[in-house]
C-alpha positions in Angstrom: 0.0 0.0 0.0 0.9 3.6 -0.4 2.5 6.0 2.4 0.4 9.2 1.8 1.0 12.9 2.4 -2.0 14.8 4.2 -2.1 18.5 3.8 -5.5 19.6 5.6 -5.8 22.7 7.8 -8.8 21.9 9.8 -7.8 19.6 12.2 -10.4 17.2 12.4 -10.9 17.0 9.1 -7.2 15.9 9.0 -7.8 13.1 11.8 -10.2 12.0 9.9 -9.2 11.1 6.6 -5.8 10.0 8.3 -7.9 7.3 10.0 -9.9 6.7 6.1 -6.6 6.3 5.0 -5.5 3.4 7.8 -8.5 2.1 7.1 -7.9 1.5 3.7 -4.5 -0.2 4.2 -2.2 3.0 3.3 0.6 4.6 5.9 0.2 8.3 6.3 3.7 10.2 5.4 3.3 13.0 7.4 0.5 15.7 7.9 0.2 19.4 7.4 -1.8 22.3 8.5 0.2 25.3 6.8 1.9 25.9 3.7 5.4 25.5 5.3 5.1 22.3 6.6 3.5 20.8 3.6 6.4 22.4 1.6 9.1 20.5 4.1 6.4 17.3 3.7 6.6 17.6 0.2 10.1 17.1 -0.3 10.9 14.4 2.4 11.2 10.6 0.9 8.8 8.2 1.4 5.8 10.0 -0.1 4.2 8.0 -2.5 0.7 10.1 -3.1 -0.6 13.2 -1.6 -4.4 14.7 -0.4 -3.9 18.5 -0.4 -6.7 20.8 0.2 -7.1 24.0 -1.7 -6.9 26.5 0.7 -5.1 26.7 3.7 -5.8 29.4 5.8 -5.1 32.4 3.5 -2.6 30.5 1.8 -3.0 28.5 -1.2 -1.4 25.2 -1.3 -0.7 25.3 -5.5 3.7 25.6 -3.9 2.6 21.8 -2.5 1.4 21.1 -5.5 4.0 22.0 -7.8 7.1 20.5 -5.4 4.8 17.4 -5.4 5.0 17.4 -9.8 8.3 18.8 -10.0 9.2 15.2 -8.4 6.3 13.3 -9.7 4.3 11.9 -7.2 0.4 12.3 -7.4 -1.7 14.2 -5.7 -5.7 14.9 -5.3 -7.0 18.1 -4.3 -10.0 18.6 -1.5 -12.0 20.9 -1.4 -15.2 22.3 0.0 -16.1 24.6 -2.7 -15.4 21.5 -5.7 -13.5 22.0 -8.7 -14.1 25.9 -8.7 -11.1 26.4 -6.7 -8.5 24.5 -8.3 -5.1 26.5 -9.1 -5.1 27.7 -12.7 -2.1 24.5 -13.5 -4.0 22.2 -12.1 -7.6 21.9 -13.5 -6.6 18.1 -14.7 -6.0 17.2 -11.3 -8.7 14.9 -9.2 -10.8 16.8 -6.5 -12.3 15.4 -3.7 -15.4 17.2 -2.7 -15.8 17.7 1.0 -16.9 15.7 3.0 -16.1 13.0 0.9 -17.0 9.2 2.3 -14.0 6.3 2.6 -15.3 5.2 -0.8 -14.5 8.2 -2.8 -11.7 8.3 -1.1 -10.6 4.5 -1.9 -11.2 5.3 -5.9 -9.5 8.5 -6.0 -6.0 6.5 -4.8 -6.4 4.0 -7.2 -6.8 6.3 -9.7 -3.7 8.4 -8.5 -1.6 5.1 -7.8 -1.8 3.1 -10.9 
């Protein structure tokens, strides 16, 4: 299974889809609740997939987003406000509505992970 990288700002949010992801088998990498430690997460090893939600804070987290591409790994986007956010480079990218169930969940990490 996958070791993933959570980037979610509202802290229970976080804990949960840390324990969807357990749940489904995967390791998390590390978590983030600012744009500076998702930056640092971003570039540690180990991190085969990433969740990153849009907006963190006032920041956006498109900087995660583009360390995560510069070295390939995959990543989703969630979101409470759908695709409408999405940075401008990244409309191609897979959003996960909030609150998404485990299942959505599930198939949006098969899809990033093949």
């Amino acid at each position: 299974m996958a070791s993933v990288l959570l980037v979610e700002d509202e802290s229970l949010i976080r804990m949960m889809v840390a324990d969807m992801l357990v749940e489904l088998g995967h390791s998390v990498a590390g978590e983030a609740n600012d744009l500076r430690t998702g930056l640092v997460l971003a570039s540690a090893p180990g991190v085969d997939a990433a969740i990153l939600d849009i907006q963190l804070g006032r920041d956006s987290s498109e900087p995660i987003a583009v360390a995560l591409q510069s070295r390939g790994i995959p990543f989703a986007f969630a979101s409470g406000y759908g695709a409408d956010g999405v940075p401008q480079g990244f409309k191609d990218h897979a959003v996960l509505q909030k609150p998404f169930p485990i299942e959505e969940l599930e198939r949006c990490l098969t899809k990033l992970l093949i």
